[in-house]
C-alpha positions as CSV (number, residue, x, y, z in Angstrom):
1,X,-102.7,112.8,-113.7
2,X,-102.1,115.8,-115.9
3,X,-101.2,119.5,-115.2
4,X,-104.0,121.8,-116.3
5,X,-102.8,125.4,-115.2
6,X,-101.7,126.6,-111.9
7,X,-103.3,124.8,-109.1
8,X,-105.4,122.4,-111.1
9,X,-105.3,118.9,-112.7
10,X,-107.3,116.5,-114.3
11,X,-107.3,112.9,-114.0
12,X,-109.2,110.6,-116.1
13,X,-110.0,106.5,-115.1
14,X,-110.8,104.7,-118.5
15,X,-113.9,103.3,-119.2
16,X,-114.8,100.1,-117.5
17,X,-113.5,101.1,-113.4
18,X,-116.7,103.6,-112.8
19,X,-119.1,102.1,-115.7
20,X,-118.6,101.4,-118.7
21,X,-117.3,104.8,-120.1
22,X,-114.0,106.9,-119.1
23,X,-114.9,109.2,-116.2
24,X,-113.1,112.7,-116.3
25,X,-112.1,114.0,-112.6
26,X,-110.6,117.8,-112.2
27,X,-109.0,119.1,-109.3
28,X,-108.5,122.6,-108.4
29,X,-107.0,124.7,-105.2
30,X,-108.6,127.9,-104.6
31,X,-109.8,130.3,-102.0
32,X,-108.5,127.5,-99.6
33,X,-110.2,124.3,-100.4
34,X,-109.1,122.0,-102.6
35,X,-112.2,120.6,-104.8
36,X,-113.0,117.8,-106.9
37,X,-115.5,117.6,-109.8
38,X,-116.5,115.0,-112.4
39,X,-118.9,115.0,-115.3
40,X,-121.2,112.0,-114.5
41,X,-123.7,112.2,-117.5
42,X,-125.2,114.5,-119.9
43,X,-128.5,115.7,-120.4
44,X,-130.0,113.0,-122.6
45,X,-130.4,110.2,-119.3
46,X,-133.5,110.7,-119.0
47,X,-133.3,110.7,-115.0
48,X,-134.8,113.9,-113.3
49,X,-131.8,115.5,-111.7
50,X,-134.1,116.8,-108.4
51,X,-135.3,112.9,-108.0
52,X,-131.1,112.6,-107.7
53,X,-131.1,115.2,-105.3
54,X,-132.5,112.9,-101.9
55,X,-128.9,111.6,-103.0
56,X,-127.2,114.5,-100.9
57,X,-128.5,113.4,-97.5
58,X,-126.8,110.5,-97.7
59,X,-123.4,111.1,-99.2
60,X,-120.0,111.7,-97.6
61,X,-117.8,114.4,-98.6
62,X,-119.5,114.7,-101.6
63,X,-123.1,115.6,-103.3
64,X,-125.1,115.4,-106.8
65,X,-125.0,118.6,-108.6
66,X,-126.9,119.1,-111.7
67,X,-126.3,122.4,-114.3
68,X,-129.4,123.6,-116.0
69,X,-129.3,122.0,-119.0
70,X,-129.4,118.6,-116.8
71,X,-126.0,117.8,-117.0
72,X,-125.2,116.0,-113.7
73,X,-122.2,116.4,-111.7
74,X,-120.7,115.2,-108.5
75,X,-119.1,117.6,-106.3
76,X,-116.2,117.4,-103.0
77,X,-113.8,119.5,-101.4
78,X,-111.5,119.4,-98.7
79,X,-110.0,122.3,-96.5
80,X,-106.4,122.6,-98.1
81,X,-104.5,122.5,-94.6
82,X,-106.3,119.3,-94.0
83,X,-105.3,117.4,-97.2
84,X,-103.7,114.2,-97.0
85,X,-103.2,111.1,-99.0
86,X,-105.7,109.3,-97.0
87,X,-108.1,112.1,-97.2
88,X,-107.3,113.1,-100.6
89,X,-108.2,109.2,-101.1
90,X,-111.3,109.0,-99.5
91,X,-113.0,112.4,-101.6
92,X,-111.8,110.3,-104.8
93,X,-113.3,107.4,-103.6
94,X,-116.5,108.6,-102.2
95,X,-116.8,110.7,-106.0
96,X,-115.7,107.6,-108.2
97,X,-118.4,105.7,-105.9
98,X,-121.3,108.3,-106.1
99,X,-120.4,108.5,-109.8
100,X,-121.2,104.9,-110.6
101,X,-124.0,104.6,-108.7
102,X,-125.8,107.9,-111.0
103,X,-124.2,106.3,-114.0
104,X,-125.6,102.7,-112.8
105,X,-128.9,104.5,-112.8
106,X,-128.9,106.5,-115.7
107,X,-127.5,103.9,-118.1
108,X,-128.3,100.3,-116.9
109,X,-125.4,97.7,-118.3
110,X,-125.9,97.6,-121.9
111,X,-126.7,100.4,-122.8
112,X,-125.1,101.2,-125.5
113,X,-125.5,105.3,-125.9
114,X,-122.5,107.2,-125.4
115,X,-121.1,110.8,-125.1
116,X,-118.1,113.2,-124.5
117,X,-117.8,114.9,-120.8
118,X,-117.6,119.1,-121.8
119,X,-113.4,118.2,-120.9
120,X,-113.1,115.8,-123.8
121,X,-114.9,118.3,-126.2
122,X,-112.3,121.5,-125.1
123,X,-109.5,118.9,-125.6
124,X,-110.3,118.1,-129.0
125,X,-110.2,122.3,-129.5
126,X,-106.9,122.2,-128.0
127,X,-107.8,123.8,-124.6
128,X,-107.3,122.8,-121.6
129,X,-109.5,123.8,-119.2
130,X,-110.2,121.2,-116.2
131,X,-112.4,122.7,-113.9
């Protein structure tokens, strides 16, 4: 886990524990909820991100976002007053899930494409912006 700024860090599980590439996680506390974010894939999967969106109904504590340029993401938060470690490790493990399902579907095994999440191209800059 590594410090970001005030009230938000990043965590990043290496390729090959949700799919075959890394998958980038940022946390952040604000406006009383504590949220969770990961870049799942970017625009070139070829998946139609509203076809993702049925997704929703069936997720716990977390949901399929995706930006406009078809970037998906998956979403989470939890109230801050009710974080714990076993709640805090349930929305990680309902996002790391919901992430390798998306990725599962975008990239079948194999596949051999590949790509930066937005975080590893503003860490290369020398930023470090998580969220």
């Amino acid at each position: 886990m590594r410090s970001l700024a005030e009230g938000e860090w990043g965590v990043t599980l290496p390729a090959g524990v949700c799919g075959e590439r890394a998958l980038d996680i940022g946390l952040r506390v604000s406006d009383g909820l504590l949220a969770a974010r990961a870049f799942v894939a970017d625009a070139s999967h070829g998946l139609d991100p509203s076809a993702l969106l049925h997704l929703n109904r069936h997720l716990t504590l977390v949901r399929v976002g995706a930006s406009r340029s078809g970037e998906l993401w998956i979403h989470g938060e939890l109230l801050v007053d009710q974080v714990s470690v076993s709640a805090l490790d349930r929305l990680l493990g309902h996002l790391v899930e919901t992430a390798a399902l998306v990725r599962e579907a975008a990239w079948p095994r194999g596949d051999a494409r590949s790509w930066d999440s937005p975080w590893t191209r503003l860490a290369e800059r020398g930023e470090s912006r998580g969220f």
